[in-house]
Short mmCIF file of the C-alpha atoms (twelve columns), coordinates in Angstrom:
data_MODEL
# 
_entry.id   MODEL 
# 
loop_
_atom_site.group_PDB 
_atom_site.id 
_atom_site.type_symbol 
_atom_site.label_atom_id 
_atom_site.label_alt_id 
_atom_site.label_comp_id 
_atom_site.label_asym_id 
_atom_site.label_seq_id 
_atom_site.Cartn_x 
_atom_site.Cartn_y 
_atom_site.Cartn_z 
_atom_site.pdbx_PDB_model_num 
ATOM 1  C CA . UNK A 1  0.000   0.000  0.000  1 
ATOM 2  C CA . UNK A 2  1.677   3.661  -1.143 1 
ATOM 3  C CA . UNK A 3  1.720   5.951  1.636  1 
ATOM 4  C CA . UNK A 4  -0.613  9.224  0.420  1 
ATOM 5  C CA . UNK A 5  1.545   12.106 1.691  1 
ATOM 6  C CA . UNK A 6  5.027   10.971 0.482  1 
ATOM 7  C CA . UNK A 7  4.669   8.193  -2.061 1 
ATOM 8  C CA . UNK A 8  1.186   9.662  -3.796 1 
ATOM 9  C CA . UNK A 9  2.155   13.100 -2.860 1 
ATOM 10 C CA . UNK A 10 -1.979  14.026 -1.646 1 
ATOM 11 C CA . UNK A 11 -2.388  16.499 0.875  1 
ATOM 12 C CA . UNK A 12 -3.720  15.809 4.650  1 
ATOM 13 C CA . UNK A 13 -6.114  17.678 6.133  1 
ATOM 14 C CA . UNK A 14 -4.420  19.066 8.925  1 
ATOM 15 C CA . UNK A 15 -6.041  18.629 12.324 1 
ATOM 16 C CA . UNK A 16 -7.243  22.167 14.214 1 
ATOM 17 C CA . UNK A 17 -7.025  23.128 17.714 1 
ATOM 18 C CA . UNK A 18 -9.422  25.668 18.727 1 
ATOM 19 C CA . UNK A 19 -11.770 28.116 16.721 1 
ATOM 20 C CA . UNK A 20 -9.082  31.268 16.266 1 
ATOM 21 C CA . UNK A 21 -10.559 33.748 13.880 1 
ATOM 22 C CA . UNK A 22 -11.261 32.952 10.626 1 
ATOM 23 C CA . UNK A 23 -9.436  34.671 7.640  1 
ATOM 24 C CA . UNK A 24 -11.226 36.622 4.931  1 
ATOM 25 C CA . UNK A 25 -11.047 33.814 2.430  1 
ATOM 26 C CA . UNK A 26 -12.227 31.580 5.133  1 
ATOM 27 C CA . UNK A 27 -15.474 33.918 5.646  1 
ATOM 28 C CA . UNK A 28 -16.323 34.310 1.912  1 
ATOM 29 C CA . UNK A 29 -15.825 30.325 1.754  1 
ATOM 30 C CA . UNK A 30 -18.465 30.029 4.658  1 
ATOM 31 C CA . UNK A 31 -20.772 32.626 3.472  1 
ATOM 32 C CA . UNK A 32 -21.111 31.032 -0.369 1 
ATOM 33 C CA . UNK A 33 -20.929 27.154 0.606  1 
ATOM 34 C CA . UNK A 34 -18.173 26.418 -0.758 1 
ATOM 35 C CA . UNK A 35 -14.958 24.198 0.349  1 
ATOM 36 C CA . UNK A 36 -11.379 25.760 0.502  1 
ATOM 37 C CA . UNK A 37 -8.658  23.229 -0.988 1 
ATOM 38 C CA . UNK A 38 -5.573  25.038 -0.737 1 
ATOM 39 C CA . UNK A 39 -5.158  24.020 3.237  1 
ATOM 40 C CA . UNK A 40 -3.057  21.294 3.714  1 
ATOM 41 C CA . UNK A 41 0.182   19.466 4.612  1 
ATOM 42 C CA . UNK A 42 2.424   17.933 1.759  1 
ATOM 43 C CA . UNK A 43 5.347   17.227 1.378  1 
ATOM 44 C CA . UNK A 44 7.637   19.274 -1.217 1 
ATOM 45 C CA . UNK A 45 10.826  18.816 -3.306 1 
ATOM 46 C CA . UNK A 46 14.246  18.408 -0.954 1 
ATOM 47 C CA . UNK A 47 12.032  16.760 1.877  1 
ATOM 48 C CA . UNK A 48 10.163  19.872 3.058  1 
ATOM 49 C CA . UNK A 49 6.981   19.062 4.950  1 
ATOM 50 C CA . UNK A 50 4.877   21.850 4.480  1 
ATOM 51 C CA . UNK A 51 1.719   23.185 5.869  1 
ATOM 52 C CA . UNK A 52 -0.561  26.224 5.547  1 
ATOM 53 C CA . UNK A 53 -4.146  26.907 7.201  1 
ATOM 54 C CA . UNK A 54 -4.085  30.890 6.478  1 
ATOM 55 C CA . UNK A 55 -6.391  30.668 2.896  1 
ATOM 56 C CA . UNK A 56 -3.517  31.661 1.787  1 
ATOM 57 C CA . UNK A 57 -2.510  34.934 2.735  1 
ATOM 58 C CA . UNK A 58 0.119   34.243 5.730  1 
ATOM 59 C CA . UNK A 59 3.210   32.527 4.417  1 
ATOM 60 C CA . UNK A 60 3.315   28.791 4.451  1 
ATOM 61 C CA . UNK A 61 5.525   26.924 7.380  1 
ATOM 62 C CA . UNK A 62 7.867   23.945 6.515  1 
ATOM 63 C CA . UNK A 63 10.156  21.882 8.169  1 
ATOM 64 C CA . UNK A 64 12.963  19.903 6.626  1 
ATOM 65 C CA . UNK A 65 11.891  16.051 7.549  1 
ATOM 66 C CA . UNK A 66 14.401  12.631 6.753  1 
ATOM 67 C CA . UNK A 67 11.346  10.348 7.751  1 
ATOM 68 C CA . UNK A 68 7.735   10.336 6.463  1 
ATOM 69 C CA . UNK A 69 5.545   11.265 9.349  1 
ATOM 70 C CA . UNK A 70 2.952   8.778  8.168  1 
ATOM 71 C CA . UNK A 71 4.658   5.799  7.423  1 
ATOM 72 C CA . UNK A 72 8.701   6.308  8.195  1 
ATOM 73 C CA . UNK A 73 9.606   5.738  5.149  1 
ATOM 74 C CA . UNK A 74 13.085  7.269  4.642  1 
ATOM 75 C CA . UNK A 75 12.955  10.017 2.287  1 
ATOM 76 C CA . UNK A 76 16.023  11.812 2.693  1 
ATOM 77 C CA . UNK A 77 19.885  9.724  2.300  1 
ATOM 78 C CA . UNK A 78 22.002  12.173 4.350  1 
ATOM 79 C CA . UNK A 79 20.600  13.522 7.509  1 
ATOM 80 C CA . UNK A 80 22.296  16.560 8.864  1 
ATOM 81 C CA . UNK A 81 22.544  18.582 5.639  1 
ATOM 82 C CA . UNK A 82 19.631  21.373 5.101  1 
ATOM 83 C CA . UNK A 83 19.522  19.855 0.865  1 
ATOM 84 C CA . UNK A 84 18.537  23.768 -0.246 1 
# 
């Protein structure tokens, strides 16, 4: 079985913690019924695991990773080095 986040490259719905207050993307979204699909964790080229839940307009927050978070799968050879 692939592993969705680093073998099929899908993103994950990342899990929430408290209400916060919503963005303005996130109100229009609410107001018109409709879905936002640009939140998300994947992971990106040189083993970045990246996540946003902003809509959009904060920047996006990564972390350099050497293991899949899902499955451990190894995904980066030399641990250590940044790989930028």
């Amino acid at each position: 079985m692939k592993c969705p986040l680093c073998e099929e490259g899908k993103k994950l719905d990342p899990e929430f913690q408290g209400e916060g207050i919503g963005t303005m993307q996130m109100n229009l979204h609410n107001l018109f019924g409709t879905k936002l699909e640009n939140d998300g964790i994947q992971i990106q080229e040189k083993n970045v695991l990246m996540w946003d839940n902003s809509s959009g307009e904060y920047a996006k927050l990564g972390i350099i990773i050497n293991f899949c978070p899902i499955c451990g799968r190894r995904i980066r050879e030399k641990e250590g080095k940044r790989g930028w």
